[in-house]
N, C-alpha and C positions, 0 to 999 in steps of 0.2 A: 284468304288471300285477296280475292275482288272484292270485299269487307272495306280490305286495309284501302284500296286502290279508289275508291269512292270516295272515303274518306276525305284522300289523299288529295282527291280534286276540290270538295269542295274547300279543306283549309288552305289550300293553295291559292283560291282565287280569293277567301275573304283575309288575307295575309296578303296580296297584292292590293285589295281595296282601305287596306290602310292609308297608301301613301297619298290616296287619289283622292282631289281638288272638289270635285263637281257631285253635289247631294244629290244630282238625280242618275251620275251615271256608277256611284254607290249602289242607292236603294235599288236599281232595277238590275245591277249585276249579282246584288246579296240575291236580292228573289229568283231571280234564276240560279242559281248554284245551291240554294237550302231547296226548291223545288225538286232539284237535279238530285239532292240527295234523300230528302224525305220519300223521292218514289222507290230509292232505290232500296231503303229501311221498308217501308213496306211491304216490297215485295221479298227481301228476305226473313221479315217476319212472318210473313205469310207462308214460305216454304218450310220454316221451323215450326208452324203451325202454333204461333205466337199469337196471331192475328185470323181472323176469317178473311176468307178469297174474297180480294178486291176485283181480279181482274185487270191489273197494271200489270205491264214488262219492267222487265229489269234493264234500262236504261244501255243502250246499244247491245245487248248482248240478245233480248229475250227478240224473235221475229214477230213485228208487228208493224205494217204499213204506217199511220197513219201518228203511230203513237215515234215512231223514225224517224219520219220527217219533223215532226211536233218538236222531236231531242234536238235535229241537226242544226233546223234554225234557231234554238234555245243558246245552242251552243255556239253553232255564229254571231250572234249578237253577245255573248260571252263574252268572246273573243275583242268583238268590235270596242266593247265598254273598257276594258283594260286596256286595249292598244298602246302603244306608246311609241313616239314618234321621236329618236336622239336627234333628228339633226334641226328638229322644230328649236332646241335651246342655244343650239351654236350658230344658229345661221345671222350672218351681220344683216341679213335684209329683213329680220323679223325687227320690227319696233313694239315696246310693251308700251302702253299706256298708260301713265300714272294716274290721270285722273286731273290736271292740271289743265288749266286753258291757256291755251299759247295767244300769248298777244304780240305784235308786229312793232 
């Protein structure tokens, strides 16, 4: 069940990184979300005795100071790289640039 739910984040976020414009807020949202999930493959390989004890938590669930905060801000900045703002494409006061030199 928190197998599935892992998963579930990370193809969620690289299924949102499709639509999205910008190669650098791509590659450092993939890294964070295959990070986010390779600890968490880890450490249930390690519980199934798949793997030798690393010594990583299981990503918000397992208690561990340092390795908490390490997820929270991993996860805000997550958040920040996908963001997506509706009324930035409807507003009449945004002007797109085409690349065009305005001459007088």
């Amino acid at each position: 069940m928190i197998a599935v739910l892992y998963l579930t984040i990370v193809a969620r976020v690289l299924i949102k990184l499709l639509d999205e414009e910008s190669s650098f807020a791509i590659l450092a949202a993939a890294g964070l979300a295959i990070e986010f999930g390779l600890q968490a493959l880890i450490n249930m390989a390690v519980n199934v005795q798949i793997a030798p004890s690393k010594g990583m938590t299981l990503p918000f669930i397992s208690y561990g100071g340092s390795s908490m905060l390490a997820l929270s801000i991993g996860m805000g900045l997550l958040l920040a790289f996908t963001r997506r703002n509706p009324y930035l494409t409807r507003s009449p006061y945004v002007v797109k640039w085409s690349g065009e030199s305005v001459t007088a």
